[in-house]
C-alpha positions in Angstrom: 157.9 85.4 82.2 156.1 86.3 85.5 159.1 85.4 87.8 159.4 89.1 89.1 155.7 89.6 89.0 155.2 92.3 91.5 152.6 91.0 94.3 150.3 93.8 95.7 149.5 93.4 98.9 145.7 94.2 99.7 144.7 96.1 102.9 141.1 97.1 104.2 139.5 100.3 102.7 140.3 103.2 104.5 141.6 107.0 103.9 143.9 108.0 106.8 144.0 111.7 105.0 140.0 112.0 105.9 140.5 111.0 109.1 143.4 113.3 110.1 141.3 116.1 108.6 137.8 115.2 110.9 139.8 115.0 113.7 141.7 118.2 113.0 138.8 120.2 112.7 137.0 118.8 116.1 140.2 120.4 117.7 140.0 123.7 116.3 136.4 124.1 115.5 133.1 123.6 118.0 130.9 123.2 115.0 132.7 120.1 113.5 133.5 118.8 116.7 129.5 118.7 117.1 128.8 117.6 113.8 131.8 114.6 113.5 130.6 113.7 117.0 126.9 113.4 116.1 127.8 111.7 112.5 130.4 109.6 113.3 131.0 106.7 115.8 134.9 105.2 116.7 134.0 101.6 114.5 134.6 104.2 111.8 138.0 104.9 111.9 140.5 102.2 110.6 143.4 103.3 112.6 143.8 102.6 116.3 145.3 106.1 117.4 142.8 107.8 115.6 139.6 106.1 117.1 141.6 106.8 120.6 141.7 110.3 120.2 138.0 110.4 118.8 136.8 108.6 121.6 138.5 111.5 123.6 136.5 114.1 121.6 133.2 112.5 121.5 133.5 112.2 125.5 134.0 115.8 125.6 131.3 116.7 123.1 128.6 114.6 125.3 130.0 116.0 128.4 129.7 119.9 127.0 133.0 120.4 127.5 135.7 122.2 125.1 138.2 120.0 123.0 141.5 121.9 122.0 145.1 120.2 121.5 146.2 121.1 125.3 142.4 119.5 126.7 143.0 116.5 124.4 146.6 115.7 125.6 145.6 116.4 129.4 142.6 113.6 129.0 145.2 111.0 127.0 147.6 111.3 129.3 145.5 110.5 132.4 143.6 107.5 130.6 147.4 106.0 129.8 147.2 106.7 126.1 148.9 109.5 124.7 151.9 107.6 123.8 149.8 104.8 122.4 148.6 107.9 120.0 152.0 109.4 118.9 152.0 112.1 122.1 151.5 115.9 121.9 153.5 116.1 118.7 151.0 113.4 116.9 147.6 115.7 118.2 149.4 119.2 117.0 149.9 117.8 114.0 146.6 117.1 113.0 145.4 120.3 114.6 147.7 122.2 111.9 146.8 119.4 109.0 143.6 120.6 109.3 143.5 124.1 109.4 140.3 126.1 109.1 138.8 123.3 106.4 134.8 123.9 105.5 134.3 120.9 104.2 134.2 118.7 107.2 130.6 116.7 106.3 132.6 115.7 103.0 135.5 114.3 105.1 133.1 112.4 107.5 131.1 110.9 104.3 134.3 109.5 102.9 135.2 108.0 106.2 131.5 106.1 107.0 131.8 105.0 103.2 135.1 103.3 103.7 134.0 101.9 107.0 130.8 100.7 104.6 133.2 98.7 102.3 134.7 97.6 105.7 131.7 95.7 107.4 130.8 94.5 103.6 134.4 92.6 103.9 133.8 91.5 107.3 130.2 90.2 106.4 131.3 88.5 103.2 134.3 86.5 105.5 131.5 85.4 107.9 129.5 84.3 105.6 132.1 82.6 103.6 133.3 81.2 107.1 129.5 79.4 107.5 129.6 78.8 104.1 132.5 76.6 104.3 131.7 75.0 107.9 128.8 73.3 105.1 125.3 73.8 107.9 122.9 71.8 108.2 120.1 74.1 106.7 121.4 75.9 103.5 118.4 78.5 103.6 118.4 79.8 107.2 121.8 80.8 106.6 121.2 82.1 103.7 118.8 84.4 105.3 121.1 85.1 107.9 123.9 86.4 105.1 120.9 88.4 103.7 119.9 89.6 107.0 123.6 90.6 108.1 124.3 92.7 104.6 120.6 94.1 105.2 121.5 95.5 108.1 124.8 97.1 106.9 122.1 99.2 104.4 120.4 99.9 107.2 123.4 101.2 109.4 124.5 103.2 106.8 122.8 106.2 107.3 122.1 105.4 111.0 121.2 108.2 113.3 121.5 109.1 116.8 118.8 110.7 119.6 116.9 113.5 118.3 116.5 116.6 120.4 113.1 118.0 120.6 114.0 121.3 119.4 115.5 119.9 116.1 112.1 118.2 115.4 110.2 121.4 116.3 112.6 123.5 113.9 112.1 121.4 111.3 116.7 120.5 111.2 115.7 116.5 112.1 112.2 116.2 111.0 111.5 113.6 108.3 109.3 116.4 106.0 112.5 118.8 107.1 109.8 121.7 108.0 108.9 123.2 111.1 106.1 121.9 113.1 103.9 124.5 113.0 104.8 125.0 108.9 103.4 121.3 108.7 100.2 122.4 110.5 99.4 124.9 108.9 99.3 123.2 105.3 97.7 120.2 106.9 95.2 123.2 107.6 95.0 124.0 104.5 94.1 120.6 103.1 92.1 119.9 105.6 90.0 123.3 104.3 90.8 121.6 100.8 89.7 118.2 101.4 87.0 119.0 104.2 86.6 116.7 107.4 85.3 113.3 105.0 88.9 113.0 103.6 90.8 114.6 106.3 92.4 112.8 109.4 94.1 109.9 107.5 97.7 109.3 108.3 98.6 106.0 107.2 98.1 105.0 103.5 94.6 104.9 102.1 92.6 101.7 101.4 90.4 104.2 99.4 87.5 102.0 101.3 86.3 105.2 103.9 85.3 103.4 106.8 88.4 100.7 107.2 90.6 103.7 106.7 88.3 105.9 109.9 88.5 103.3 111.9 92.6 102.1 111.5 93.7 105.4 110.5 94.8 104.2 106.8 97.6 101.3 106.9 100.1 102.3 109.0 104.1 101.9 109.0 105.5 98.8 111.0 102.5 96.9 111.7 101.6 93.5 110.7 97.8 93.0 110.2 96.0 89.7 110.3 92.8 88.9 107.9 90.8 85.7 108.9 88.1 84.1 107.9 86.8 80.8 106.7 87.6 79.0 103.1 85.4 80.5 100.6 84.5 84.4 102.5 86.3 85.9 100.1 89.8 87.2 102.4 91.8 86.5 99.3 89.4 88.8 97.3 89.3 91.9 99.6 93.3 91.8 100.4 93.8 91.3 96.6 91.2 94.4 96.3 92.6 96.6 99.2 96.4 96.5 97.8 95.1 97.1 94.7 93.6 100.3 95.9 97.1 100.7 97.4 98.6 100.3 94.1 96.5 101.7 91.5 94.8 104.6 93.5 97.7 105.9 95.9 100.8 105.2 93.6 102.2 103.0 96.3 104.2 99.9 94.9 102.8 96.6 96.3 104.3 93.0 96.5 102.2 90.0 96.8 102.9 87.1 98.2 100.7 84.1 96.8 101.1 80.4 98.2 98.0 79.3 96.9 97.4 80.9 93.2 99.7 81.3 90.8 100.5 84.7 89.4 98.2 84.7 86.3 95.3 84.0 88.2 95.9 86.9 90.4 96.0 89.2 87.3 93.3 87.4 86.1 91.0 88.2 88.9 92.8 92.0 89.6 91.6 92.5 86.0 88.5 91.1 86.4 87.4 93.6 89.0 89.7 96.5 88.0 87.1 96.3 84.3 84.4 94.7 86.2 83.8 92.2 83.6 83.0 88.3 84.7 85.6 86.1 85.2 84.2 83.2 83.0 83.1 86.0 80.2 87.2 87.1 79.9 88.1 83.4 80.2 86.0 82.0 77.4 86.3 85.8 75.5 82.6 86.1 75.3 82.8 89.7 75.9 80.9 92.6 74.1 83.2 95.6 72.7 82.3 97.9 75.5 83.7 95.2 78.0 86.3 95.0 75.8 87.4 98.6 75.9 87.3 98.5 80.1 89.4 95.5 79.9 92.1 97.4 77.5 91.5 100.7 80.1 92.4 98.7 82.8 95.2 96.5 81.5 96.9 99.8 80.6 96.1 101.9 83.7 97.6 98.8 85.7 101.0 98.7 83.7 101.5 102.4 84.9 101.9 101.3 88.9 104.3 98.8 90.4 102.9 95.3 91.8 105.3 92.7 92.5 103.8 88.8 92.2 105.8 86.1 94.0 103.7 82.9 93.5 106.4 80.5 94.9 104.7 77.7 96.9 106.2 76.3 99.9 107.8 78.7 101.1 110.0 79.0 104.4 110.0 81.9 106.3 113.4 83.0 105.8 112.8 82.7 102.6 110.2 84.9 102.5 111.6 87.3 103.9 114.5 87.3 102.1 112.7 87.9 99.0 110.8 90.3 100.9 113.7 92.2 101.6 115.1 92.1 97.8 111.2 93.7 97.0 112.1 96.2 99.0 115.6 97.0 98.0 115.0 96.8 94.0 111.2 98.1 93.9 110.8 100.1 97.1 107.5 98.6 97.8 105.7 100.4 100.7 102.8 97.5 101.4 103.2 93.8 101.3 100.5 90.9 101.3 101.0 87.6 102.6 98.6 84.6 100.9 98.5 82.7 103.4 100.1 82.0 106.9 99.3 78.4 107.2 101.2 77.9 103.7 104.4 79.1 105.0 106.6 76.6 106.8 109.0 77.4 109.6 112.8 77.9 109.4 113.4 74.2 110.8 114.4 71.5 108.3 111.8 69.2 109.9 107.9 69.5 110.2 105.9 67.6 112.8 102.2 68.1 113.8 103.3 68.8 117.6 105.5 71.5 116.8 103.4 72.9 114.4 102.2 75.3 116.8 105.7 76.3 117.5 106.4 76.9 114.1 103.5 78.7 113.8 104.6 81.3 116.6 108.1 81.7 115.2 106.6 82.7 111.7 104.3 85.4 113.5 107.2 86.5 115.1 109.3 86.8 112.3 106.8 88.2 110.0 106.3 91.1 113.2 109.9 91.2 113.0 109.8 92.2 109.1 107.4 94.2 109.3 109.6 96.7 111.6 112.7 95.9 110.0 111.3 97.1 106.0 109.4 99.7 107.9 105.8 99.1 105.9 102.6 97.6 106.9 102.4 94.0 106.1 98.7 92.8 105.5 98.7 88.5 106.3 96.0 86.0 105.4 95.0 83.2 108.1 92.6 80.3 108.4 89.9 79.9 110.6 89.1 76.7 112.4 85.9 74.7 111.9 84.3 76.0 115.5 83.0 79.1 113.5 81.1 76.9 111.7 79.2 75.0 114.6 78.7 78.3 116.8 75.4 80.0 115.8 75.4 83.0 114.0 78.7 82.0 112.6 80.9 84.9 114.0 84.3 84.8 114.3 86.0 85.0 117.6 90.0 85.9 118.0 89.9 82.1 119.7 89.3 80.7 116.2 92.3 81.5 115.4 94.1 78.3 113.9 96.8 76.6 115.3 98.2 78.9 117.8 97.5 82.5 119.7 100.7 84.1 118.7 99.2 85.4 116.3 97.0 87.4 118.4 99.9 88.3 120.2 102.4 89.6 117.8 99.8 91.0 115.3 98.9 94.9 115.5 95.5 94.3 113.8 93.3 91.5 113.4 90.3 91.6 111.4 88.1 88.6 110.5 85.1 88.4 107.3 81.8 87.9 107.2 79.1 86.9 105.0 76.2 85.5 106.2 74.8 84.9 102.5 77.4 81.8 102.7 75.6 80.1 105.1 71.7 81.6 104.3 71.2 82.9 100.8 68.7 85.5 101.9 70.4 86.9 105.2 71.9 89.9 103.2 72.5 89.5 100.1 75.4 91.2 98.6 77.0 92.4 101.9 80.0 91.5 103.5 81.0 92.2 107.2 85.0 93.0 108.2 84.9 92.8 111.9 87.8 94.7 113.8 88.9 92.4 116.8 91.8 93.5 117.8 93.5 97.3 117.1 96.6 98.3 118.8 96.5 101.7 117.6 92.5 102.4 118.0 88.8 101.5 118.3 87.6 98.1 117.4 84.3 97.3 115.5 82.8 96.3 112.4 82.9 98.1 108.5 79.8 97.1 106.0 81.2 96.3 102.6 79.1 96.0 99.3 80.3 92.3 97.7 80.2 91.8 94.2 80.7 88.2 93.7 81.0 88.2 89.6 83.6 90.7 89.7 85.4 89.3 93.2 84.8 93.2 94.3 84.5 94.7 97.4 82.9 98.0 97.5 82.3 100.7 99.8 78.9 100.0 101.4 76.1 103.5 101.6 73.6 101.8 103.3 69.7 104.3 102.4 68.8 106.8 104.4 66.8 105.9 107.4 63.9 107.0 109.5 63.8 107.4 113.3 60.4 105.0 113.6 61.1 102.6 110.4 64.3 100.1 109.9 67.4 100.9 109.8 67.6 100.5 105.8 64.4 101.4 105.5 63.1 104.0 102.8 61.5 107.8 103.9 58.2 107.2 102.6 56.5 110.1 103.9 58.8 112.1 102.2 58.7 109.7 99.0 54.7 110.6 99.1 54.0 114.0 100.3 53.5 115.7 96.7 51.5 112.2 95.8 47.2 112.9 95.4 45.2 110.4 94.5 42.8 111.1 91.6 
């Protein structure tokens, strides 16, 4: 029987052994007391005497003072404590449990680990806590359980102030080489690469003049593309991650409220092969069109693009599973399809407070961008004004639905082509106009449009002549070895 059935009684993780031996060394060493002091925070320790008497050792650390058994009792004692820590005989102790240990960084892993498992318990009874009080909206607390056990990940390996010097020296540098190491390869590839290549810190587009003009796609920043149904935005984000993807091995999720996921792959392959659409979809398709279709469909199961084609999506939803892509598949570029399709966080929609809603998605998609550390690359709509100005360009006024999005976006760009409206006002081209750039110049980049293939190109326009149009041919030079018979 299980009458005497001994019940173990479960306490938080902790390992009062590690901590003993951190504090022991900060008494008898300077170098641990730095490195436990700069590692380390007081929430760490489990025991109450213990996070006491590191408070005491940190203050002294930031003050530049020296920490020995006598110092350490002196400072308890006029703070009121040193009882509350087990008095002189307590701090000797540890002083002599340490010893001259060189494996300090060990003992202060062990203790952030169990202080880890510690705000994972706490987290899990909050959320358990909400959980059982049954809210009112299920998902926004569910984003908030997501959010809370994000930021214990994030924590984990959190880091205080940097001194210059440790940059400099390469000690707290995120390549871990000294700055003028770094320099003098990006010399190098710079020599390597020569100035057409060079200069591009963010990650490549692979389109040259996009990446000139924003310096690649940079870290944090949430870019808006706009432009009327029927431009092509879906096309040249679709293109521009798969550039991302394909050409600069970075892994890429997608985020499609309007298509499902086949037809994504379905156009990707399309102009990966550049083989018509309706040629793959009805299979009419010679054998060399064949063989770029295989080359592509096998070059693309080499990279990592995620495809999330759930529709309706809330915006804690989003970026919850933003967060999971990130955690699972380390993706380092993420494309939103499209910021009108998303609804808010509120269980209720209403057209007044659609601009509201709209503003607290902007924010929170700003929000995620910094939070995953990656730039985030978000379609929006136009309104109809566009289509009544003349000339048909888009203004940052045209906007839709609210100018928050101007406000919290680090880029906007809006697209371009004029054939939409007039067939013969340039053919083939495609204009990305740069209206707002946090980080740089704003302008306007020429792309080359292929509509079969849904395939934006990098645009060379011909080489032109002083007196003659600006795409206009040499012709002196096309004619000076010409004689007429």
């Amino acid at each position: 029987m299980n009458e005497h059935k001994e019940i173990k009684v479960r306490i938080a993780p902790n390992s009062k052994e590690s901590e003993m031996m951190v504090l022991g060394c900060m008494l008898t060493s300077i170098n641990a007391l730095n490195l436990s002091s700069d590692s380390l925070d007081d929430t760490d320790f489990y025991f109450t005497e213990h996070k006491v008497i590191f408070q005491v050792l940190k203050t002294a650390y930031k003050q530049d003072r020296p920490a020995d058994v006598h110092l350490v009792c002196e400072e308890l004692k006029r703070i009121e404590k040193l009882d509350t820590v087990g008095g002189p005989a307590y701090i000797t102790t540890l002083a002599q449990y340490a010893g001259t240990s060189a494996h300090v960084e060990e003992y202060c892993r062990l203790i952030r680990d169990k202080s880890v498992l510690r705000s994972m318990i706490n987290a899990a009874q909050s959320v358990e806590k909400t959980a059982l009080e049954e809210p009112r909206d299920v998902y926004e607390s569910l984003d908030e359980a997501q959010q809370l056990f994000f930021k214990i990940s994030q924590n984990a390996n959190r880091e205080s102030g940097k001194l210059v010097r440790e940059i400099l020296t390469g000690v707290k540098s995120e390549s871990q080489k000294s700055y003028l190491k770094e320099l003098q390869e990006r010399q190098e590839e710079y020599l390597l690469k020569g100035p057409e290549d060079a200069g591009i810190t963010g990650i490549q587009t692979h389109y040259t003049d996009l990446d000139k003009m924003l310096n690649g796609m940079n870290k944090s920043n949430l870019m808006i593309l706009a432009a009327r149904p029927a431009m092509g935005k879906t096309a040249l984000a679709l293109n521009i991650a798969q550039n991302i993807c394909f050409k600069s091995s970075v892994p890429v999720g997608v985020f499609s409220l309007e298509m499902s996921a086949e037809q994504l792959v379905h156009r990707i392959i399309c102009s990966e092969s550049e083989v018509e659409s309706e040629k793959i979809k009805t299979g009419a398709i010679n054998g060399l069109e064949y063989q770029r279709v295989v080359a592509a469909v096998n070059g693309m199961q080499n990279h990592t693009m995620i495809i999330d084609d759930q529709p309706g999506l809330k915006i804690t939803d989003l970026r919850a599973r933003a967060r999971r892509m990130k955690e699972s598949q380390g993706i380092g570029f993420l494309v939103i399809d499209y910021l009108q399709l998303i609804t808010g966080s509120g269980a209720g929609r209403s057209s007044e407070s659609r601009q509201v809603e709209i503003s607290e998605i902007s924010r929170m998609l700003k929000n995620l961008a910094r939070e995953l550390d990656i730039p985030i690359l978000c379609l929006s709509q136009l309104s109809r004004k566009v289509e009544e100005r003349q000339g048909h360009r888009p203004m940052m006024s045209d906007l839709r639905e609210s100018g928050s999005i101007e406000q919290d976006s680090d880029i906007v760009m809006f697209l371009l082509r004029r054939e939409y409206y007039d067939p013969l006002d340039k053919p083939g081209m495609a204009e990305l106009i740069i209206g707002k750039n946090r980080h740089g110049p704003v302008g306007s980049v020429n792309f080359a449009y292929r509509k079969e293939f849904a395939l934006f190109q990098n645009f060379t326009p011909l080489r032109y002549d002083n007196q003659e149009s600006a795409y206009a041919p040499n012709n002196e030079a096309a004619f000076s070895s010409f004689t007429p018979s």
